[in-house]
BAGUVEX-200572 format. One line per 2 residues: number of its first residue (from 1); their letters; for each residue x, y, z of N, C-alpha, C, O. Coordinates in nm, 2 decimals, decimal comma. Each point is the difference from the previous one (the first is absolute). Layout:
N
NUM	A	X Y Z X Y Z X Y Z X Y Z | ...
This chain:
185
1	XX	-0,16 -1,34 1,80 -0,07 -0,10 -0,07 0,02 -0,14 0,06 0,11 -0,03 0,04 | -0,20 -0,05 -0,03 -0,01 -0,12 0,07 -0,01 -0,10 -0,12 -0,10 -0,06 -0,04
3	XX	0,27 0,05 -0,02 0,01 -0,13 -0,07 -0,05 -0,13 0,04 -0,07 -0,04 -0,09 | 0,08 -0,03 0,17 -0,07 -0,11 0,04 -0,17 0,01 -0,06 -0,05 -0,10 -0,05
5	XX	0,00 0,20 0,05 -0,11 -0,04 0,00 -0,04 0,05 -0,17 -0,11 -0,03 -0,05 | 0,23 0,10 -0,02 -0,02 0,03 -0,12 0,04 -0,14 -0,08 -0,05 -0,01 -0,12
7	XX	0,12 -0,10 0,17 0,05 -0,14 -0,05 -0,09 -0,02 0,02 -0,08 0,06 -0,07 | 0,00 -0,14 0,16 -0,08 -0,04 0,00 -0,16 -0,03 -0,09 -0,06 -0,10 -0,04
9	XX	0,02 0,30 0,02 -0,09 0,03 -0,04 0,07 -0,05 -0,15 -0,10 -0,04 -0,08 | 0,22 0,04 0,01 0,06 -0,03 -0,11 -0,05 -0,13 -0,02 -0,10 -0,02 -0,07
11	XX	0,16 -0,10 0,13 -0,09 -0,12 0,02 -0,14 -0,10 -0,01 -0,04 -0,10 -0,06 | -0,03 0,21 0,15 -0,13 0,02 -0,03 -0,05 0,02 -0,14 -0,10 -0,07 -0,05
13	XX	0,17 0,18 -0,02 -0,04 0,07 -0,12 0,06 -0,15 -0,13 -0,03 -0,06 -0,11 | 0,10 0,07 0,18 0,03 -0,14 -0,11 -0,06 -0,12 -0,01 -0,03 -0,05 -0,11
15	XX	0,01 0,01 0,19 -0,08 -0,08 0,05 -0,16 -0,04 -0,04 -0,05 -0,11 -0,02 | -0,01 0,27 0,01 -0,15 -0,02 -0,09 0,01 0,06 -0,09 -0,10 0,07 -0,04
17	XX	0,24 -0,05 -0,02 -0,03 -0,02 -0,16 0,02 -0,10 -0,05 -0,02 -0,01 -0,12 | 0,09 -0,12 0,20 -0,02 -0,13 -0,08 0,16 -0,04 0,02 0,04 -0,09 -0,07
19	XX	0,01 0,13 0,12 0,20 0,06 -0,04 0,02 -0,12 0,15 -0,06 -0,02 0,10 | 0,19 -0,05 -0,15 0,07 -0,06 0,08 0,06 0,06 0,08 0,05 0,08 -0,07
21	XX	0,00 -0,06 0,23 0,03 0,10 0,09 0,13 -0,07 -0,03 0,09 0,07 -0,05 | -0,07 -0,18 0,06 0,14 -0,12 0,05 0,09 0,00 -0,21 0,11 -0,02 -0,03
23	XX	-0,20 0,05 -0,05 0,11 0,00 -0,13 0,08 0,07 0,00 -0,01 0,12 0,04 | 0,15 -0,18 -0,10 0,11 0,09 0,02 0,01 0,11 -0,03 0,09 0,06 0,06
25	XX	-0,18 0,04 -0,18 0,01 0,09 -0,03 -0,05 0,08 0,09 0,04 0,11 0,02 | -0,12 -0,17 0,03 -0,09 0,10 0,12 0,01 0,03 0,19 -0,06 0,04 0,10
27	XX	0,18 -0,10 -0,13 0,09 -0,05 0,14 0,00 0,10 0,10 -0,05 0,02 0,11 | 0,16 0,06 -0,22 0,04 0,21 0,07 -0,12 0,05 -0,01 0,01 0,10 0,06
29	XX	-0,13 -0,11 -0,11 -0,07 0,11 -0,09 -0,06 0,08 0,12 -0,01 0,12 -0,01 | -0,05 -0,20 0,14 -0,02 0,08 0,14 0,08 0,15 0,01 -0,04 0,11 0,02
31	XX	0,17 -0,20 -0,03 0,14 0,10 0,10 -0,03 0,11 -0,12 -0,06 0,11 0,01 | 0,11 -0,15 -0,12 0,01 0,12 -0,07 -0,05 0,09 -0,01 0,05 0,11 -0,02
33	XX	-0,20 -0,15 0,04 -0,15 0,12 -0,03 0,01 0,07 0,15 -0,03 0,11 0,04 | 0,09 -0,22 0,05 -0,01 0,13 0,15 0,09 0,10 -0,04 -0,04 0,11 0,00
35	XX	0,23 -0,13 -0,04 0,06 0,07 -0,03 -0,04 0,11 -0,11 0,07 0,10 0,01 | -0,15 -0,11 -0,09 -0,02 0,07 -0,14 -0,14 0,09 0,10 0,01 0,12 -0,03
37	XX	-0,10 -0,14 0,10 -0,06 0,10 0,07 0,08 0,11 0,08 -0,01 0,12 0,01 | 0,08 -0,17 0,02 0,08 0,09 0,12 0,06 0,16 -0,08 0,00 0,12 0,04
39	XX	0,03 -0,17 -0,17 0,04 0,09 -0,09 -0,17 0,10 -0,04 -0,05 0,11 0,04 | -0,01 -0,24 -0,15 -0,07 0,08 -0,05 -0,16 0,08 0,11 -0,10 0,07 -0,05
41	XX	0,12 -0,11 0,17 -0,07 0,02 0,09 0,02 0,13 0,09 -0,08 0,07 0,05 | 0,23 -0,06 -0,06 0,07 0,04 0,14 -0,04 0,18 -0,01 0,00 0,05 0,11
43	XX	-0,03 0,01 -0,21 -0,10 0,12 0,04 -0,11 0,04 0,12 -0,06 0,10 0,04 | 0,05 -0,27 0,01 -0,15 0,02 0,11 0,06 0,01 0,10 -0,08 0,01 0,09
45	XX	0,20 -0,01 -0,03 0,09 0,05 0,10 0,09 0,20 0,02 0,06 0,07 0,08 | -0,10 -0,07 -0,20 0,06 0,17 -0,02 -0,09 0,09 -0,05 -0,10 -0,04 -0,06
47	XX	0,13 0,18 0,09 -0,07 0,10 -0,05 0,13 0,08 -0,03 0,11 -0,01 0,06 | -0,14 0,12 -0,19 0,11 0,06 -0,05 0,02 0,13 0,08 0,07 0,08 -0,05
49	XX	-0,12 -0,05 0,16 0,03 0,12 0,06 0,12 -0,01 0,03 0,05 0,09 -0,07 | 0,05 -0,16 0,15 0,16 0,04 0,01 0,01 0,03 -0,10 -0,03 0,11 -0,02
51	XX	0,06 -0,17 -0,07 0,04 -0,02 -0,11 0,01 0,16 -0,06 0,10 0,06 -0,04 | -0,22 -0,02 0,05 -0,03 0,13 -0,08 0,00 0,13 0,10 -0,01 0,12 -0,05
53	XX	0,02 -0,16 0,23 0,07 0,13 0,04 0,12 -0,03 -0,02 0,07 0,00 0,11 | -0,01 -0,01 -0,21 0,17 0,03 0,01 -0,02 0,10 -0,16 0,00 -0,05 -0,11
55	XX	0,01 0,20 0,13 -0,04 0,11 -0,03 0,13 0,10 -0,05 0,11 -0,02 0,06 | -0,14 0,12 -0,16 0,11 0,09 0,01 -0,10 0,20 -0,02 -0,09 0,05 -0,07
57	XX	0,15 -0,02 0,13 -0,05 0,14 0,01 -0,01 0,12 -0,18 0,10 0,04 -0,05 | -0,23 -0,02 0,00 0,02 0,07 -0,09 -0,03 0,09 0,03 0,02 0,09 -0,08
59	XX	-0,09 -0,03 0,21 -0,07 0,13 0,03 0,07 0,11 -0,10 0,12 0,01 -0,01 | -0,21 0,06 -0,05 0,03 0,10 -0,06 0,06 0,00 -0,15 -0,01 0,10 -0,08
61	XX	0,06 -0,20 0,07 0,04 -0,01 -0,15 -0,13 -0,04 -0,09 -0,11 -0,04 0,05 | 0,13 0,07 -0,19 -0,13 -0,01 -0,09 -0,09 -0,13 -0,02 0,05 -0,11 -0,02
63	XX	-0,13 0,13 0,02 -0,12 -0,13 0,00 0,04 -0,03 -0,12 0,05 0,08 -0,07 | -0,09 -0,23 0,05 -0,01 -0,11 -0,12 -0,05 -0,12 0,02 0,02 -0,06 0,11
65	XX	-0,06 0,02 -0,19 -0,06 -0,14 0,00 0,11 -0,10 0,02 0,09 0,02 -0,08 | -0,06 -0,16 0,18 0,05 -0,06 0,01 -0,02 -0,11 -0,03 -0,06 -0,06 0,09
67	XX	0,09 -0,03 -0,21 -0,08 -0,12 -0,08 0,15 -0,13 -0,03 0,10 -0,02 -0,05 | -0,20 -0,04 0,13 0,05 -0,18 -0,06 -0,05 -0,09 -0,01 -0,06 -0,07 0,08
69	XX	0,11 0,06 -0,23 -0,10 -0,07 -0,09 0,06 -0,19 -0,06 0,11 -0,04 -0,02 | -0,23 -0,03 0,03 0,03 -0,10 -0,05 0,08 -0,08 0,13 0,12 0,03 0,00
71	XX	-0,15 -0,09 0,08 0,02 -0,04 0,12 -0,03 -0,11 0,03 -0,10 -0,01 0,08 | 0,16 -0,10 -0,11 -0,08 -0,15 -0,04 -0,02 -0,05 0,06 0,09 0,01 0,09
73	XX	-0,22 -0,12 -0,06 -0,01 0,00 0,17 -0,10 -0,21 -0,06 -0,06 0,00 -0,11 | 0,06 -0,09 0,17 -0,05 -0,09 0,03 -0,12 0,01 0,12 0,00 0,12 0,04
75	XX	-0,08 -0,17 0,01 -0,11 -0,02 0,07 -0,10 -0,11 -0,01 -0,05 -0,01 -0,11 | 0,02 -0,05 0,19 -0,10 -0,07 0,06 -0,18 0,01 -0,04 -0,06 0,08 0,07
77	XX	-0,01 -0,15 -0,17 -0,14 0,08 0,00 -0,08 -0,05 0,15 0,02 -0,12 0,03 | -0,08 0,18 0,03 -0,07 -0,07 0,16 -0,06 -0,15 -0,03 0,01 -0,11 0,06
79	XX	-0,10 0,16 -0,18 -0,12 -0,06 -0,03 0,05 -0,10 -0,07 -0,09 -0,08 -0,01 | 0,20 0,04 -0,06 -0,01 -0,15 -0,07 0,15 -0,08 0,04 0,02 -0,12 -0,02
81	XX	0,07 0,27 0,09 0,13 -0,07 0,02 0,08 -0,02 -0,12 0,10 -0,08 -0,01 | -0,13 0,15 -0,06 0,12 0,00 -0,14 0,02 0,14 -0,02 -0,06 0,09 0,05
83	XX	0,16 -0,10 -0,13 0,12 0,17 0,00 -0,11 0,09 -0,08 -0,07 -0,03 -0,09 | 0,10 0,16 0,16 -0,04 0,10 -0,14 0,18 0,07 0,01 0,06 0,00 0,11
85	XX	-0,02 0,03 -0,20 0,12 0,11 -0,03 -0,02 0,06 -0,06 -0,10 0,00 -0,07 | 0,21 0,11 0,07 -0,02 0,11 -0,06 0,12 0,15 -0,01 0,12 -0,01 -0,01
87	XX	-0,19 0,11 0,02 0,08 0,13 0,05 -0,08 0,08 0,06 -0,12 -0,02 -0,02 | 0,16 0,10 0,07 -0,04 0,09 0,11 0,11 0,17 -0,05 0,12 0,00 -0,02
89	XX	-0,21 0,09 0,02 0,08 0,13 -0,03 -0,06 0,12 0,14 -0,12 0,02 0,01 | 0,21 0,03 0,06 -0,03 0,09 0,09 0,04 0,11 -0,04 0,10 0,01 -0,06
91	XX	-0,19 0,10 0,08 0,06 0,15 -0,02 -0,04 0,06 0,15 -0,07 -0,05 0,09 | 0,14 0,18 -0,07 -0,05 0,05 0,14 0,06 0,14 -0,02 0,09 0,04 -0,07
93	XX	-0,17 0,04 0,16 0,02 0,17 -0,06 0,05 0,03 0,18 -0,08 0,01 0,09 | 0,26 -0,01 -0,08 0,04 0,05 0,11 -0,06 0,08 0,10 -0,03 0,12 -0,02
95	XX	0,00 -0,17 0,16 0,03 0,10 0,12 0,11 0,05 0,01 0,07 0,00 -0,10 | -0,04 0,04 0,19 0,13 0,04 0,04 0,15 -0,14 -0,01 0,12 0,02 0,03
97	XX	-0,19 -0,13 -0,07 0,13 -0,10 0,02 -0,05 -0,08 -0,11 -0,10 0,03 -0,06 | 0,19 -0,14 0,02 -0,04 -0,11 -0,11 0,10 -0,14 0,11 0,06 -0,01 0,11
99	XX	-0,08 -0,04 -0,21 0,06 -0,14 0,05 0,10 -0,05 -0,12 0,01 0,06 -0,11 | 0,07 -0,19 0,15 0,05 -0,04 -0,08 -0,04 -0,12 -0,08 -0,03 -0,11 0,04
101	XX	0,04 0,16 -0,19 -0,09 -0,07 -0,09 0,00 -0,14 0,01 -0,10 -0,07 -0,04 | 0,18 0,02 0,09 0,01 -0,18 0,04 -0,12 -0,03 0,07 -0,08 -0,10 -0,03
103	XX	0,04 0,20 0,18 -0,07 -0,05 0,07 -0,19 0,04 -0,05 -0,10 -0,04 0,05 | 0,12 0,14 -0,18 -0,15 -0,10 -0,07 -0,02 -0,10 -0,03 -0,12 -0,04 0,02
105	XX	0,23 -0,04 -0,09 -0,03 -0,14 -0,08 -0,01 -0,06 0,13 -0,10 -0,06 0,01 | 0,17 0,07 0,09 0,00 -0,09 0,13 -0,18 0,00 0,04 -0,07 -0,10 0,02
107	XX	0,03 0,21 -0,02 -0,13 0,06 0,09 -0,07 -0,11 -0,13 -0,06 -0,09 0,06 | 0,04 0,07 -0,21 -0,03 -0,10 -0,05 -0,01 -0,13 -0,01 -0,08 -0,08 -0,05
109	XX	0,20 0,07 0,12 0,07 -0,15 -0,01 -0,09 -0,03 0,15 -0,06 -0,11 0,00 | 0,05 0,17 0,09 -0,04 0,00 0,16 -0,15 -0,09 0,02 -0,03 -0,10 0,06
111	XX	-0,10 0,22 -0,21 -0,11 -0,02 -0,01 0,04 -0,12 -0,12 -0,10 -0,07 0,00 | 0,16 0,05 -0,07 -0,09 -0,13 -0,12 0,05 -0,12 0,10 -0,05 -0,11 -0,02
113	XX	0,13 0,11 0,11 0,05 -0,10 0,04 -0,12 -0,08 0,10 0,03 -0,11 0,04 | -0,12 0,15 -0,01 -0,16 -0,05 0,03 -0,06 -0,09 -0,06 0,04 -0,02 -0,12
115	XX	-0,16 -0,05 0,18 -0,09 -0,03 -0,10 -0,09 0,10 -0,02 -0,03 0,07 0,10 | -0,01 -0,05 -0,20 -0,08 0,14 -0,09 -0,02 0,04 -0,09 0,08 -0,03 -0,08
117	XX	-0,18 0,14 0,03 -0,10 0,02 -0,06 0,09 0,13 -0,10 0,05 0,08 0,08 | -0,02 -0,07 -0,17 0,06 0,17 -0,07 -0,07 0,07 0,01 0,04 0,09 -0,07
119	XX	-0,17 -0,05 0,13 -0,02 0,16 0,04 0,06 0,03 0,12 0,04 0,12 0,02 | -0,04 -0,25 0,06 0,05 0,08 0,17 0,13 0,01 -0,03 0,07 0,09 0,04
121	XX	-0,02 -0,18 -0,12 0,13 0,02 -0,03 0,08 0,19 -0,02 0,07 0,08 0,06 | -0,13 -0,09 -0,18 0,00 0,14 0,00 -0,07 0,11 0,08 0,04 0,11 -0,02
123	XX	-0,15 -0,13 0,13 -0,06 0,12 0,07 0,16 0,00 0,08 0,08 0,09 0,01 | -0,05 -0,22 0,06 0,07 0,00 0,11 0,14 0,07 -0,06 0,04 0,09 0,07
125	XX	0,01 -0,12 -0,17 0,15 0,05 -0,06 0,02 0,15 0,01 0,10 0,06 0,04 | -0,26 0,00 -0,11 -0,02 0,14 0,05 -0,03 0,06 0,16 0,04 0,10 0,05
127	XX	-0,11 -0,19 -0,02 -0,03 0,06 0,19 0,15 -0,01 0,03 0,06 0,10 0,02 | -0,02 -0,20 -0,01 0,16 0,06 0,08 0,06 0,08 -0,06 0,02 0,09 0,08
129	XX	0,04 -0,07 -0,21 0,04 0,13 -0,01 -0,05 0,12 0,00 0,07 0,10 0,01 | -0,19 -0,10 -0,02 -0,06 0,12 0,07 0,01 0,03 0,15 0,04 0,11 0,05
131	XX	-0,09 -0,20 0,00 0,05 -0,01 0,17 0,15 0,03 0,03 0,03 0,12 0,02 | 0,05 -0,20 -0,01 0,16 0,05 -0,02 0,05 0,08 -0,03 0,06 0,05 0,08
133	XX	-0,06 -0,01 -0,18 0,04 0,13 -0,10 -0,06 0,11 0,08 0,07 0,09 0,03 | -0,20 -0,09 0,00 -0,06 0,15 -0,04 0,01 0,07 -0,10 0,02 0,12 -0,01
135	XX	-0,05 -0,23 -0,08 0,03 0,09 -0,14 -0,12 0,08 -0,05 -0,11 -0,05 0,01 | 0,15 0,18 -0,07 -0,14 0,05 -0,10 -0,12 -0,03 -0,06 -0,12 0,03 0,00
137	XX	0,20 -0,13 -0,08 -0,06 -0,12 -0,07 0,06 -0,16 0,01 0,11 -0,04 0,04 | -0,22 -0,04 -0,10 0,10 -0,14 -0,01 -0,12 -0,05 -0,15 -0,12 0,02 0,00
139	XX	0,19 -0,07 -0,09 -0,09 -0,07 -0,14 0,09 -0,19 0,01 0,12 -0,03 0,03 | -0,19 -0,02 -0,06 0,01 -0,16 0,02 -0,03 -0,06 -0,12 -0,12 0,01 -0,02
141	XX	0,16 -0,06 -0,05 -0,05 -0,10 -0,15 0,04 -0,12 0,10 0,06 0,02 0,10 | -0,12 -0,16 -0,16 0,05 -0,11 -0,02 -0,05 -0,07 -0,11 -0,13 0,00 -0,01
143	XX	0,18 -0,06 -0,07 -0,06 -0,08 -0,11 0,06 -0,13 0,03 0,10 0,00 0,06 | -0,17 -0,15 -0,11 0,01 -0,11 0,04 -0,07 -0,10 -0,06 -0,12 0,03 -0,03
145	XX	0,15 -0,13 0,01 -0,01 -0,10 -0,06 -0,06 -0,09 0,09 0,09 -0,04 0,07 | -0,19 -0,02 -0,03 -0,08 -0,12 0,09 0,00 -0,13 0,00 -0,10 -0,06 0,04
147	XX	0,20 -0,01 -0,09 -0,04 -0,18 0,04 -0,08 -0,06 -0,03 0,00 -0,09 -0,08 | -0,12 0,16 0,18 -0,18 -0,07 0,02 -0,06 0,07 -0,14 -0,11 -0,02 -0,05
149	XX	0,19 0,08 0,02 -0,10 0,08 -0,16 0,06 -0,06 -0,11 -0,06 0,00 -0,11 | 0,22 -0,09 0,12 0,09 -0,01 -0,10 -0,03 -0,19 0,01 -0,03 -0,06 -0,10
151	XX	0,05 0,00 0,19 0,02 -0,13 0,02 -0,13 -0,10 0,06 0,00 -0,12 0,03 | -0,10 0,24 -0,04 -0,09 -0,13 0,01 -0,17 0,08 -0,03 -0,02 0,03 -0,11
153	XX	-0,07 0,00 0,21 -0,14 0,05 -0,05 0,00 0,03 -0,16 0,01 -0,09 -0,08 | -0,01 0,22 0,05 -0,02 0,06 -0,11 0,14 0,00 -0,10 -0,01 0,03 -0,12
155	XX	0,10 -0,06 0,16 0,13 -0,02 -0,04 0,02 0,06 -0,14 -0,04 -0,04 -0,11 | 0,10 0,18 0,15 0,01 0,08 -0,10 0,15 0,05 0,02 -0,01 0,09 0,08
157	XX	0,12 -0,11 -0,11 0,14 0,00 0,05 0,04 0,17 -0,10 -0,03 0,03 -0,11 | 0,09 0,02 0,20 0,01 0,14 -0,07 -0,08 0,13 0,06 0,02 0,12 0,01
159	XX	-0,11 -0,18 0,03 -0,12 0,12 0,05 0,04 0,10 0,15 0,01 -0,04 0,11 | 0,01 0,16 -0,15 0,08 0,06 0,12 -0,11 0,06 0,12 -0,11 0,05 -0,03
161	XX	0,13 -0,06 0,10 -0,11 0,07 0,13 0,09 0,16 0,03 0,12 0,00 0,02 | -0,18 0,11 -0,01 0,02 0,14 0,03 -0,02 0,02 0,10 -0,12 -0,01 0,03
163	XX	0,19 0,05 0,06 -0,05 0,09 0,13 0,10 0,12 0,03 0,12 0,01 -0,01 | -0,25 0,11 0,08 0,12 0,13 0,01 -0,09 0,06 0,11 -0,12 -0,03 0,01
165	XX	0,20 0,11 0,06 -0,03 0,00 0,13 0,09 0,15 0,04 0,12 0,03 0,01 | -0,23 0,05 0,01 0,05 0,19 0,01 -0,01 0,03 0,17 -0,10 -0,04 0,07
167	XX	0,20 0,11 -0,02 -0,01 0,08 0,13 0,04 0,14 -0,02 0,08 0,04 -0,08 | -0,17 0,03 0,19 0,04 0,11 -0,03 -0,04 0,08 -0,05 -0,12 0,03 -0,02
169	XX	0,25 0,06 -0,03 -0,04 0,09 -0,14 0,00 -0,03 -0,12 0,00 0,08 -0,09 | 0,00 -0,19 0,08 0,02 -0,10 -0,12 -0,16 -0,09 -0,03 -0,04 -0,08 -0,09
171	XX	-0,01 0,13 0,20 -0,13 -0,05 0,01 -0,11 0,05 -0,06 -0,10 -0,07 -0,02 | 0,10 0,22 -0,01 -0,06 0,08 -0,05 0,05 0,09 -0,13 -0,06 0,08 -0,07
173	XX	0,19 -0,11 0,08 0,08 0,13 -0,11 0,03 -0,11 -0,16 0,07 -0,10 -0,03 | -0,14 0,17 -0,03 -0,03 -0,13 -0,14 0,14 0,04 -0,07 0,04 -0,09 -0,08
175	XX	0,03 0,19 0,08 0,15 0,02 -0,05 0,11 -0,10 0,05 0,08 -0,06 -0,08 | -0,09 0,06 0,23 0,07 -0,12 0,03 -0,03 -0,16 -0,02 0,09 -0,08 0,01
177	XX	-0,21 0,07 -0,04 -0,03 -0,14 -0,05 0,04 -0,04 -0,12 0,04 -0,12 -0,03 | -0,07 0,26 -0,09 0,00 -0,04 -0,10 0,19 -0,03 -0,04 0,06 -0,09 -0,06
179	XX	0,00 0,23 0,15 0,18 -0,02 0,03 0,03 -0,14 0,01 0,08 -0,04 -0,08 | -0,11 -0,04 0,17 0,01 -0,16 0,09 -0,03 -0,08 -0,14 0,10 -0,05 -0,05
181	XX	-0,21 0,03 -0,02 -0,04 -0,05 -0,10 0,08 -0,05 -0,11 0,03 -0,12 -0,03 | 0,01 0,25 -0,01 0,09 0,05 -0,10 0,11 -0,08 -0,02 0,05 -0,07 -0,09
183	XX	0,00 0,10 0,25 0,18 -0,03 0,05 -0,02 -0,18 0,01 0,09 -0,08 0,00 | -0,20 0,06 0,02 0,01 -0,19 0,03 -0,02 -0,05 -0,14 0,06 -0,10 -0,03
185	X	-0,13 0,17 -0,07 0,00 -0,07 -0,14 0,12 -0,06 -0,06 -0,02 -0,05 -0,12
C-alpha cells in the first residue's frame, strides 16, 4: 500500500469538506487512516489458499457435515466506503481431507478485508473452499449489517442483508441446505 499517497488523498478529503488540514485535532488524521488501511485493507495482498492447503487426511472415515458458525468479520462497502459487519457461517461436506477450523475464519478474514460488496463476499468464501478442499459440498451464509443502509440514505439501523452461497453437492441436495439452515439458526 502506498501510504504517501493514502495521506495525502486524506488531506484532500478534508480539505473539501470544509475541515482545517493544520487544526490540531486533525494533525495525525493522514498518518492514522494510512495505518488503519493497512489493516482494514490488507486482504488485497492475500489469498487464503496456503492457509487452507494445510490439510489433514480423513480418507475413509465417515462423512459429516463440517460447520462454523457465527464468525465475525468487519468489511469495507466498495460503493460508499463505510463498514458492513457481520457473521459468516461455513459448512463443507469432506473429501478425503478437512482443514483446520482456524483457517476458515482466516479464509473470511482474507475476503472482508477488501473493499466489497457481500455477495462476492460470500461467492468467494465458498469458491475457495471448494477449490482447496475438494470438498463434496461447501454452504456459505453471511448476514450483515450495512453502514450505507444504517447511517445515511434510507437509514434504517437494524436491517440485516442475507447471503448464502451452495457448491457442489450442497448445490442441488435440499437435505443438506435445509441441515446448514437449521444448524446457523
Amino acid at each position: 500500500m502506498d501510504q504517501e499517497k493514502i495521506k495525502a488523498a486524506v488531506r484532500l478529503f478534508l480539505e473539501g469538506i470544509g475541515e482545517d488540514v493544520n487544526r490540531p485535532g486533525l494533525l495525525e488524521t493522514p498518518d492514522r487512516i494510512a495505518r488503519m488501511c493497512t489493516e482494514l485493507y490488507g486482504g488485497l495482498a492475500k489469498t487464503p489458499d496456503e492457509d487452507l492447503a494445510r490439510q489433514f487426511d480423513v480418507e475413509g472415515e465417515e462423512d459429516g457435515l463440517v460447520l462454523v458458525k457465527d464468525i465475525a468479520f468487519y468489511s469495507t462497502c466498495e460503493h460508499h466506503l463505510v463498514p458492513f459487519y457481520g457473521k459468516a457461517h461455513i459448512a463443507y461436506l469432506p473429501g478425503d481431507k478437512v482443514v483446520g477450523l482456524s483457517k476458515l475464519a482466516r479464509t473470511v478474514e482474507i475476503y472482508a478485508r477488501r473493499p466489497q460488496i457481500q455477495e462476492r463476499l460470500t461467492r468467494q468464501i465458498a469458491d475457495a473452499v471448494a477449490r482447496c478442499l475438494k470438498a463434496k459440498g461447501v454452504m456459505v451464509a453471511v448476514e450483515a449489517e450495512h453502514m450505507c443502509m444504517t447511517m445515511r440514505g434510507i437509514k434504517k439501523p437494524g436491517a440485516k442483508t442475507f447471503t448464502l452461497a451452495a457448491r457442489g453437492v450442497c448445490e442441488t441436495d435440499k437435505a443438506w441446505q435445509q441441515q446448514f439452515l437449521e444448524l446457523i439458526r
